[in-house]
C-alpha positions in Angstrom: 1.3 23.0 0.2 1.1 19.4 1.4 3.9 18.2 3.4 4.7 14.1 3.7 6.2 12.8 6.7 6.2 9.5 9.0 3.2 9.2 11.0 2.9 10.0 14.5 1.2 8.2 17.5 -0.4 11.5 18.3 -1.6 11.2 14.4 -3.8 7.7 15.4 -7.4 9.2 15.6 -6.8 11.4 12.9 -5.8 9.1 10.2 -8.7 6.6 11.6 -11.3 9.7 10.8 -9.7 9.9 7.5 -10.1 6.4 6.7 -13.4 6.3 7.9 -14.5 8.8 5.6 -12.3 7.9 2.4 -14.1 4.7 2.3 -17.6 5.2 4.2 -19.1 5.0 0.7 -16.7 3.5 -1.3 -18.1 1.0 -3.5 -15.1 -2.0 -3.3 -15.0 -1.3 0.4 -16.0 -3.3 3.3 -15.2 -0.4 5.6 -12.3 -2.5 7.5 -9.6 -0.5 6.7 -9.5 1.2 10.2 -9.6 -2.5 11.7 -6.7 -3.6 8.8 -4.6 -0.8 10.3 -5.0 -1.5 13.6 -4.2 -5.3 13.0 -0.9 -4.6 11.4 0.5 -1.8 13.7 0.0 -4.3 16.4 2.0 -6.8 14.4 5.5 -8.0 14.2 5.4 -6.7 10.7 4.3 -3.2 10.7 7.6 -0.8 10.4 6.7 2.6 11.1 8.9 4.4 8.5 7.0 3.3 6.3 3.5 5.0 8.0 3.2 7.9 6.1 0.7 11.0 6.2 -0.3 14.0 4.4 -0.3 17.3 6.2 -1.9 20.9 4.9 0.4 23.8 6.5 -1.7 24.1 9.6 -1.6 20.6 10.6 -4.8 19.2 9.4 -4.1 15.2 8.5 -5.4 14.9 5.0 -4.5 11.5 3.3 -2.7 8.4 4.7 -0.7 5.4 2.9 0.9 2.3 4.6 2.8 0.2 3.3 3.4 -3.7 4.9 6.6 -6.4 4.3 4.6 -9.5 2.5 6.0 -12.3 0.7 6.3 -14.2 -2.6 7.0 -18.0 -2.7 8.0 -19.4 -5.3 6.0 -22.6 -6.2 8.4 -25.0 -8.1 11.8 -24.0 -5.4 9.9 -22.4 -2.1 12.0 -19.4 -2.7 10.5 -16.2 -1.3 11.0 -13.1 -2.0 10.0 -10.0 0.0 8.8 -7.1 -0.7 6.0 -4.8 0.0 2.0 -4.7 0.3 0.3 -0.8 -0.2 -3.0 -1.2 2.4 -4.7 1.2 2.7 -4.0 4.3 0.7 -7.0 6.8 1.9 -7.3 10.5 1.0 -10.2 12.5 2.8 -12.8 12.8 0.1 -13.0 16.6 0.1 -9.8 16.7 -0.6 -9.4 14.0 -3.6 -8.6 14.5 -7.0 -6.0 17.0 -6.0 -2.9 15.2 -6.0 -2.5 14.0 -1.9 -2.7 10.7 -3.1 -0.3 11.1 -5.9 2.2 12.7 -3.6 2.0 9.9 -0.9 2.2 6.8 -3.5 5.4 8.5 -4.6 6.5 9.5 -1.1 6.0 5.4 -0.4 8.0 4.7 -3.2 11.1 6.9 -2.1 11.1 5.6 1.4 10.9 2.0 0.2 13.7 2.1 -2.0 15.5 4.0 0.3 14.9 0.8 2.5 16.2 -1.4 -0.4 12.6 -3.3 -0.8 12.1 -5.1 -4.3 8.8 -4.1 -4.9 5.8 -3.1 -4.1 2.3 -5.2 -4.6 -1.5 -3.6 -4.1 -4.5 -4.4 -4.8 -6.5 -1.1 -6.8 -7.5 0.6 -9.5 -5.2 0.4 -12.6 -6.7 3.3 -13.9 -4.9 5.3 -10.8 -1.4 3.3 -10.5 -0.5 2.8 -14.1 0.9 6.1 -14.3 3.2 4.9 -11.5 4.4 2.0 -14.0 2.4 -0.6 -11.7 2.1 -3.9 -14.4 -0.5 -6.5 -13.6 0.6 -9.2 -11.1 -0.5 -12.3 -13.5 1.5 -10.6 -16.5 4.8 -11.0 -14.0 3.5 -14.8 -12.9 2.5 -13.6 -9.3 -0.8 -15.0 -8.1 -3.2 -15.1 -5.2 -5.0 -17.7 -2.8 -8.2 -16.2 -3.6 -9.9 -14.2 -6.6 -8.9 -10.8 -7.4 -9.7 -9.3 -11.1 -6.6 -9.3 -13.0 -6.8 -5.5 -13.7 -6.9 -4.9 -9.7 -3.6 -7.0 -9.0 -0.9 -4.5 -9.1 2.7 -5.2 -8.6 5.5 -2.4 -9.7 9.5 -3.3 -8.8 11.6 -0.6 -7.2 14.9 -2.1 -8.0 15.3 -2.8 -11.9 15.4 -6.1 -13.0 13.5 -7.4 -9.8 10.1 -8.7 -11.2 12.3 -10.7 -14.0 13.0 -12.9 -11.2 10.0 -13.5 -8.9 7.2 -15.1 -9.4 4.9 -17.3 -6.8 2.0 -16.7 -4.7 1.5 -13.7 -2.4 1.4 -15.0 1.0 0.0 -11.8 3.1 1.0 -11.7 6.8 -1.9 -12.9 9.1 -2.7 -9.6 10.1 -4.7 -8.7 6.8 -7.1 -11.9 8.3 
């Protein structure tokens, strides 16, 4: 059984170790997702409800998601529209492939809809987040200040009829720099 709740400060150097290993080898990974963390739970914009770890039933820390306020502007009116980033989502290796991961992206998307955010934007595998209705961010006219492959920029609303109106370019908040 895998229980989903807010993380902890006590939780710190364990989700560190499981970031550390979930992308020690991974191959799109620079291995700065410890450091990314780090940056935006010292920010203005990191909101610890939505910090959220996976536990086993003795305790052990096995998978970690976080999910950040970012921003859309709109190009042709500067309107912006906020939302969400998901960075990073790590599950410990010997424990992927068995649903931790599934469980926290939909625990993520509970809490922030519960929280009344838009939508939620990552950056990822489409093979993985399709079957959480993620569309590609160029097919809802949402684009970047640098180059990501189309089939890696994700964006899924969590209130319908959201993604009808935005469109723009993501503007990340500094900490992800």
């Amino acid at each position: 059984m895998i229980n989903i709740s807010q993380s902890q400060e006590l939780d710190a150097t364990a989700i560190d170790q499981v970031l550390f290993e979930a992308f020690e080898n991974h191959p799109f990974s620079d291995q700065g997702e410890r450091e990314l963390v780090s940056r935006i739970q010292d920010s203005e914009n990191y909101k610890e409800e939505l910090s959220l770890v996976a536990k086993d039933n003795e305790g052990n820390l096995l998978g970690y998601i976080l999910l950040t306020p970012l921003k859309i502007v709109s190009e042709k009116d500067q309107l912006q529209y906020t939302g969400l980033v998901m960075a990073p989502l790590a599950v410990l290796p010997s424990h992927q492939n068995k649903g931790i991961g599934t469980e926290l992206v939909k625990a993520a998307h509970e809490t922030a809809q519960n929280l009344n955010y838009p939508y939620i934007l990552l950056l990822g595998p489409n093979e993985f987040f399709n079957k959480f209705n993620y569309v590609s961010c160029v097919s809802q006219d949402v684009g970047f200040h640098f180059n990501v492959p189309e089939k890696y920029a994700l964006i899924k609303e969590l209130i319908p009829n959201t993604l009808e109106q935005i469109n723009g370019m993501v503007h990340y908040p500094e900490a992800f720099f």
